[in-house]
C-alpha positions as CSV (number, residue, x, y, z in Angstrom):
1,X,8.0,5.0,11.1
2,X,5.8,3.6,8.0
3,X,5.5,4.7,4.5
4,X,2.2,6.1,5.1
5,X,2.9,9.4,4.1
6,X,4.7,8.6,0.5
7,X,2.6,8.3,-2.0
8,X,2.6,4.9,-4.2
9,X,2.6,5.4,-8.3
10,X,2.3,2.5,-10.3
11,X,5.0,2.7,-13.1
12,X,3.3,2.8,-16.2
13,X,6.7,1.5,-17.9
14,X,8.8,-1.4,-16.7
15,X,12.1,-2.4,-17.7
16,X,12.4,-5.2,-20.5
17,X,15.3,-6.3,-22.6
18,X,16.1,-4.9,-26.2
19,X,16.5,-7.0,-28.9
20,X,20.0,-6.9,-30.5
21,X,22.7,-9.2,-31.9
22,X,26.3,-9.0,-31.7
23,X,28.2,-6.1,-32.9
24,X,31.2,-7.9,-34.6
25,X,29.4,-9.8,-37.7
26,X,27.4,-6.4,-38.2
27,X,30.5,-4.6,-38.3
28,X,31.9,-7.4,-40.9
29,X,29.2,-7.0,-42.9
30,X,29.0,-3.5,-42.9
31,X,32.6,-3.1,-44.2
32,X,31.9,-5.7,-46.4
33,X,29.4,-3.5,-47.9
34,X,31.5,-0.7,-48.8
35,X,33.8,-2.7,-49.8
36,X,31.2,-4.3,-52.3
37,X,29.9,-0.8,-53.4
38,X,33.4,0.4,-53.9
39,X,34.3,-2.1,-56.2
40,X,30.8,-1.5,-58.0
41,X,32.0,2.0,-58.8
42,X,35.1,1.3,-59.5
43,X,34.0,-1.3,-62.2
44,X,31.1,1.0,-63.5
45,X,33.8,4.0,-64.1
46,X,35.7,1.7,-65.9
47,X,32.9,0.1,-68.1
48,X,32.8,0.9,-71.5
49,X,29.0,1.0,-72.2
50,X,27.1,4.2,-70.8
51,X,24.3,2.2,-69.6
52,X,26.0,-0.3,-67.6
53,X,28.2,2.6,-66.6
54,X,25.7,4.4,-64.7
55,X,23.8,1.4,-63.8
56,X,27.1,-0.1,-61.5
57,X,27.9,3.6,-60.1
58,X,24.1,3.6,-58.7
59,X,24.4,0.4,-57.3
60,X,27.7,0.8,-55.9
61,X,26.5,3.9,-54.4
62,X,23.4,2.6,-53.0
63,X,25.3,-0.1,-51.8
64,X,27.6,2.3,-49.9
65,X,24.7,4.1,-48.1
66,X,23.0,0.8,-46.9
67,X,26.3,-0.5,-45.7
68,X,26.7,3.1,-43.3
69,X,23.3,3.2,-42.8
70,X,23.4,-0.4,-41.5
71,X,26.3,0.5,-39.4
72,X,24.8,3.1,-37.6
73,X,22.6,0.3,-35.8
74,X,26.3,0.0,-33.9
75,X,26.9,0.5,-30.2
76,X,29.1,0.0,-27.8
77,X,28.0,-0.6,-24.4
78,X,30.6,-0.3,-21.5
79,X,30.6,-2.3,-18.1
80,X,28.2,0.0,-15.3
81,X,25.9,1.5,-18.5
82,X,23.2,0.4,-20.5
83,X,21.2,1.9,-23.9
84,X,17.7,2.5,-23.5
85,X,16.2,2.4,-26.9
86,X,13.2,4.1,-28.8
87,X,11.9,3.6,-32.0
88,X,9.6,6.3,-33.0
89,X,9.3,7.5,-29.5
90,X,8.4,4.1,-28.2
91,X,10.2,2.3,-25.4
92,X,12.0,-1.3,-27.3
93,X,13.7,-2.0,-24.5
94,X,17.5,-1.5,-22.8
95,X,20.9,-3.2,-23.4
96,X,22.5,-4.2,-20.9
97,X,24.8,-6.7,-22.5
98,X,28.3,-4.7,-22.6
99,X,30.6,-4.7,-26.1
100,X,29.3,-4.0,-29.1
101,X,25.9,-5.0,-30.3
102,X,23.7,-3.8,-33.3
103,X,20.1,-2.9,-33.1
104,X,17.5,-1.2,-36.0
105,X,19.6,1.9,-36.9
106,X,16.5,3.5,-37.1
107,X,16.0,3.6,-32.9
108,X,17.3,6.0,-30.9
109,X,19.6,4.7,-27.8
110,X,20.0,7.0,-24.5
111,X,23.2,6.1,-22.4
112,X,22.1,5.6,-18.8
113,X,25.3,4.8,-16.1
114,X,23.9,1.8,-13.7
115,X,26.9,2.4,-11.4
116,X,26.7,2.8,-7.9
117,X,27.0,6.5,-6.8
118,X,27.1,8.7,-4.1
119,X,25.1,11.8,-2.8
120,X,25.5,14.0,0.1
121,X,23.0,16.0,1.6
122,X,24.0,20.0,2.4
123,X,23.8,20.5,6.3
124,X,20.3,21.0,6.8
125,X,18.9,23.1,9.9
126,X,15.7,21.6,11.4
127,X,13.5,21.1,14.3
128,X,13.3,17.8,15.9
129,X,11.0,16.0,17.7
130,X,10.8,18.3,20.6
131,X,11.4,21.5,18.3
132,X,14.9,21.8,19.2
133,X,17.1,23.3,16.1
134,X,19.1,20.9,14.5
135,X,21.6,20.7,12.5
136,X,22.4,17.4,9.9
137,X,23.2,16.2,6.9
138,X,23.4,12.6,5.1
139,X,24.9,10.3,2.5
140,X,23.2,8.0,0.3
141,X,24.3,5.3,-1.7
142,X,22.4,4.8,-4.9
143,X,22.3,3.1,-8.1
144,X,19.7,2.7,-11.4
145,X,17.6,-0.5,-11.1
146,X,15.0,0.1,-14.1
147,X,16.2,2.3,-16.8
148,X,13.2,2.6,-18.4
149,X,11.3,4.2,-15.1
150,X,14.9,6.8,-14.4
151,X,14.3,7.7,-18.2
152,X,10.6,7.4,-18.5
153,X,9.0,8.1,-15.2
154,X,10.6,11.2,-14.0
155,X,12.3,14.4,-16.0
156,X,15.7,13.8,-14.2
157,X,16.1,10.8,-12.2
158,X,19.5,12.1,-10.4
159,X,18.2,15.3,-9.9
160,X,15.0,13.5,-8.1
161,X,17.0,11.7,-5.9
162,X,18.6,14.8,-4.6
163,X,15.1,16.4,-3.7
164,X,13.5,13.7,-2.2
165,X,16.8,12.4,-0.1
166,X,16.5,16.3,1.5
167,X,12.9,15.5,2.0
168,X,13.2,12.4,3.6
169,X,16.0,13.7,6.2
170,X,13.7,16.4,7.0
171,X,11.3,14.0,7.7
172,X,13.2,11.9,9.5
173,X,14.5,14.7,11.8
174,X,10.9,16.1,12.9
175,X,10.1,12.4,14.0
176,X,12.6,11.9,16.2
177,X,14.4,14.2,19.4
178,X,18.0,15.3,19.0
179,X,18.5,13.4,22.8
180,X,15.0,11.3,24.4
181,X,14.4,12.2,27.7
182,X,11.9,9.0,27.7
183,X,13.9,6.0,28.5
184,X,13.7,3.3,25.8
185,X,12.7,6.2,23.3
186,X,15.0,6.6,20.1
187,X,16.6,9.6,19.2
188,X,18.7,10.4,16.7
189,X,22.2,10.7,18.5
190,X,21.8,7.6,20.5
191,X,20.0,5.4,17.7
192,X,21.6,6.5,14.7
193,X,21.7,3.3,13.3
194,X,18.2,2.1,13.7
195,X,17.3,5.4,12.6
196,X,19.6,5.4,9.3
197,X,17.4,2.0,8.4
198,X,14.3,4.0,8.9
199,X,15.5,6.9,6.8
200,X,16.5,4.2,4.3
201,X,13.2,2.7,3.8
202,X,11.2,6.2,3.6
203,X,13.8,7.1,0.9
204,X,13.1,3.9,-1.4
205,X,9.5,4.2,-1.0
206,X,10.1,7.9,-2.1
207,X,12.6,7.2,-5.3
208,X,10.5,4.0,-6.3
209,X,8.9,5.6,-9.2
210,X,12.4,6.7,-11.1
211,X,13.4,2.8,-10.9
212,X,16.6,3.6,-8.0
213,X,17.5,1.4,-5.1
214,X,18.9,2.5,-1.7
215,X,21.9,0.8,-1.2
216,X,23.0,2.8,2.1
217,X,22.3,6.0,4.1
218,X,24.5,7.1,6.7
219,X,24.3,10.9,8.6
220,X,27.3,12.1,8.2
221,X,27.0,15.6,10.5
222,X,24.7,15.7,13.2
223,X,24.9,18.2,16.1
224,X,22.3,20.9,18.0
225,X,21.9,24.5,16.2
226,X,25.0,26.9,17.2
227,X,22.4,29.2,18.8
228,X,21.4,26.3,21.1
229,X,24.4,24.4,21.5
230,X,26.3,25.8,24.7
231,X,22.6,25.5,26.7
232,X,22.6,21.9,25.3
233,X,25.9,20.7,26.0
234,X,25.4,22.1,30.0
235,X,21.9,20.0,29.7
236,X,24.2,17.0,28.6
237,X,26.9,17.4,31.0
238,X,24.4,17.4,34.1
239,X,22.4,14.5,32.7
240,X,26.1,13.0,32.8
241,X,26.8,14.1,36.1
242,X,23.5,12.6,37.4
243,X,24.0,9.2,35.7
244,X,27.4,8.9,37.4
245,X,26.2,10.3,40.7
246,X,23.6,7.4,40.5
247,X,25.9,5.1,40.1
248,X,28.0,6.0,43.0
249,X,25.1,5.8,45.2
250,X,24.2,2.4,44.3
251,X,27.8,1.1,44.1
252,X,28.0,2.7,47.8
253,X,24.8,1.2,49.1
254,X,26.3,-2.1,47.9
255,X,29.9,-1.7,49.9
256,X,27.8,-0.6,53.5
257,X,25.4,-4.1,52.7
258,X,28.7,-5.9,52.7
259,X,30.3,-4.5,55.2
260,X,27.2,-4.9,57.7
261,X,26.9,-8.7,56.3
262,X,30.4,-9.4,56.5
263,X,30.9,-8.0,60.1
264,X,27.2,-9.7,61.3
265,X,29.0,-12.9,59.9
266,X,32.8,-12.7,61.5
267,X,30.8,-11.7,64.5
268,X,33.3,-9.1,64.7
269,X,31.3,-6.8,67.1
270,X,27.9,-6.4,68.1
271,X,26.2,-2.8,66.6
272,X,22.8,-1.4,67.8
273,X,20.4,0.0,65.3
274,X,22.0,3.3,66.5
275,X,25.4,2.9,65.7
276,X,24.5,0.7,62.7
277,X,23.0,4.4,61.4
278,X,25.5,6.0,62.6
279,X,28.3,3.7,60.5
280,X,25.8,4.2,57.4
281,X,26.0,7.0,57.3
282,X,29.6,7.4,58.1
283,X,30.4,5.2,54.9
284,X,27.8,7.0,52.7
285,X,29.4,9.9,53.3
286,X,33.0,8.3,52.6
287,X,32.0,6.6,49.5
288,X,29.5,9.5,48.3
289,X,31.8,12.7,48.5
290,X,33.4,14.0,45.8
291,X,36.4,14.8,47.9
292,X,38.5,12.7,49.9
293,X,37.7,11.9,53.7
294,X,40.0,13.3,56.7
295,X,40.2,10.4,59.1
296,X,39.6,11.1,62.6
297,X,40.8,8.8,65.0
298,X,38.5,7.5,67.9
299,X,40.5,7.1,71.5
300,X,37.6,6.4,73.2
301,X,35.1,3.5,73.3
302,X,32.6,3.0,70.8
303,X,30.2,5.3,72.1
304,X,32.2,8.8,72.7
């Protein structure tokens, strides 16, 4: 399986830190602002003269609106989330640094979560390899890498994820058989785990561009199509019977090797190539049969 088929986009924004400071002397400063335009009015209501008067209640109250409007550069950034912020439309950066920091309250900030999450696929009905309906679904573990591409790059990052994890499961599913009837081929019930890798890798080549990384894709339901299912499990039950059958006949051709070897090397009695067929066969048929053998008890010599 290769990446061939996704198609590689060169991000035309890239991730970069934000400049900010720390929330707490911003916050000091801010109430120490008000304060200062509070005690401006206060003192320009109780002056005597009109000019001053008026002169200290403008100050005050332009003192009061820089104070807010300095405190609305204020955010507070939680563990697992980040700020991407804009000024004018243009990407300045992200915080990352949770607490509370202070940027230019003129930026916008957008609240992104950078916490691992979880998404599960719907059962999906598809062919596989050998056009056999299928039935699976997955899970995939995910998380935001670059903010600025899961903002910038796609409309809705989350909602992208969903779309392409379907894709690539679909994908997945057509490349490989349900069961290989090719030994050393994979299939999906037999190799899920090599499989799960490949599904994996296609899916961080496909979510690249919104700036996610794959942590972990499991299927989490995978069986044939209930129209197919009953003709499949007799197909799986005879392959079963098979394999054990083999093994029976070469666990049996074993035991009569022994037993000719053994009784050539006691020299316990001297057998033709007649009778040594004849005891072969004997034996095959004793360890072979799925029923148990009815002795029969030889009074005569060897040969009767």
């Amino acid at each position: 399986m290769t990446n061939a088929s996704v198609p590689e986009q060169e991000p035309q924004t890239r991730e970069f830190p934000a400049h900010s400071v720390g929330g707490g002397l911003a916050l000091l400063l801010g109430l120490a602002g008000l304060l200062v335009g509070g005690g401006l009015i206060a003192a320009g209501a109780a002056a005597a003269a009109a000019l001053a008067k008026g002169l200290l209640i403008a100050l005050g109250i332009l003192v009061d609106i820089g104070s807010v409007f300095a405190m609305c550069g204020l955010n507070t950034v939680a563990p697992g989330q980040a700020r991407v912020v804009q000024l004018f439309g243009r990407y300045r950066g992200t915080i990352r640094t949770d607490g509370l920091r202070w940027v230019n309250p003129l930026t916008s900030r957008h609240k992104i979560s950078t916490r691992v999450r979880n998404h599960e696929t719907a059962v999906l009905k598809v062919n596989d390899a050998y056009g056999n309906p299928i039935e699976l679904a997955a899970v995939v573990v995910w998380k935001v890498e670059d903010t600025a591409r899961a903002v910038f790059e796609v409309d809705d990052f989350s909602e992208f994820v969903e779309t392409q994890t379907e894709a690539a499961v679909r994908h997945i599913a057509i490349e490989y058989p349900y069961d290989s009837h090719d030994e050393g081929g994979l299939s999906l019930r037999e190799n899920a785990e090599e499989i799960t890798e490949k599904l994996a890798a296609e899916l961080q080549a496909r979510v690249d561009a919104a700036g996610v990384h794959i942590i972990e894709s499991r299927f989490t339901h995978l069986a044939y199509a209930p129209e197919i299912a009953s003709a499949m499990l007799q197909r799986q039950q005879a392959g079963a019977v098979v394999a054990a059958r083999r093994q029976i006949v070469e666990g049996a051709v074993g035991m009569v090797e022994l037993a000719l070897t053994r009784l050539a090397e006691e020299d316990i009695v001297e057998l033709d190539p007649e009778r040594k067929a004849a005891m072969v066969s004997n034996l095959m048929v004793v360890l072979c049969g799925d029923r148990s053998a009815q002795p029969v008890v030889n009074t005569g010599t060897l040969y009767q």
